[in-house]
N, C-alpha and C positions, 0 to 999 in steps of 0.2 A: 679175653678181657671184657668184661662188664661196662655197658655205656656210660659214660658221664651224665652223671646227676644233676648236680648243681650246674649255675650259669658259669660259672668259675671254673669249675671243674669242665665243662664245655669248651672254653676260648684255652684252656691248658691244653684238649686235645688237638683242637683247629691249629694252634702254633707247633707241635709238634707233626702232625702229620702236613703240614706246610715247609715245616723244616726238611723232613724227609723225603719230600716228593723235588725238592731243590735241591739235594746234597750231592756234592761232585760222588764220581766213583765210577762203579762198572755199570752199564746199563742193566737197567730190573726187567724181570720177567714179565711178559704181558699178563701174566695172574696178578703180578703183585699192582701193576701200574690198573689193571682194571680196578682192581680193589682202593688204590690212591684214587682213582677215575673216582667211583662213587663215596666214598667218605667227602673227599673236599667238595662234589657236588651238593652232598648233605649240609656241608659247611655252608657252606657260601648262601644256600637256602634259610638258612636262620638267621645269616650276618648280615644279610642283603635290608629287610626292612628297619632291623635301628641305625643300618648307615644311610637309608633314606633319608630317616628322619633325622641325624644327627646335621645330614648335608643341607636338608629343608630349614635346618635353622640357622645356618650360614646366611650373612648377606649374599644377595644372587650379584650384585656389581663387584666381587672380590674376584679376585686370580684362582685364589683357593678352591672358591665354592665353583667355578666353573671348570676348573681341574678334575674336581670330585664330579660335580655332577655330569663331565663327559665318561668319564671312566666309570660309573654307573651306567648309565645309559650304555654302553657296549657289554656289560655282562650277560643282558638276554642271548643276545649273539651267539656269543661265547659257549652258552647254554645249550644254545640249539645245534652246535657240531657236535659230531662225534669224535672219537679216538681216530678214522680216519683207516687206511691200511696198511698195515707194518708195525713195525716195533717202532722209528725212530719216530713216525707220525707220531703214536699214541704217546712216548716220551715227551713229544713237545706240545702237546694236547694238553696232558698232567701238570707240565711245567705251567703252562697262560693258565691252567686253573686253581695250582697254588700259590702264582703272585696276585691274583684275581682276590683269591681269598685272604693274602697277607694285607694288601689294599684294605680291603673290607676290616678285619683285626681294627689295622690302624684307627679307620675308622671309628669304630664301635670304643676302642679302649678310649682314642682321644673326648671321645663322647662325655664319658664319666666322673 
């Protein structure tokens, strides 16, 4: 598959490989779950600064904006683990980093 081009065509693939690193079933191979590992990593590195600035334009005395602006602040974090050792680790590794990045989605769409 050919990367996403367009911006559009970008946030199509972030919700879908979001979709999939969430989706009940059997547990996925550690090939596949590395490979979920660094796409949504890639993800989240391009969602991350317009949901800055989408949250920077919130009022900061909202519920909202400090909602958002805590859950931003924990993504470096997040960032800086690894997968950890084992399969179920790195399944729950994948998981905190494609609702991290569905977070983000929200974000960035609500933005627009």
């Amino acid at each position: 598959m050919t990367a996403p081009s367009t911006p559009k065509e970008q946030l199509r693939h972030a919700t879908t490989v979001v979709a999939e690193a969430l989706a009940d079933g059997p547990p996925l191979r550690i090939e596949h779950l590395e490979h979920l590992e660094a796409e949504l990593r890639a993800h989240i590195g391009v969602l991350l600064p317009a949901a800055e600035q989408h949250v920077d334009g919130l009022w900061p005395g909202d519920v909202v904006w400090h909602q958002r602006r805590t859950a931003l602040d924990a993504v470096p974090r997040l960032l800086a683990e690894d997968m950890g050792d084992g399969l179920a680790s790195a399944a729950k590794h994948v998981r905190s980093l494609a609702r991290t990045c569905g977070r983000l989605l929200d974000y960035t769409q609500g933005a627009e």
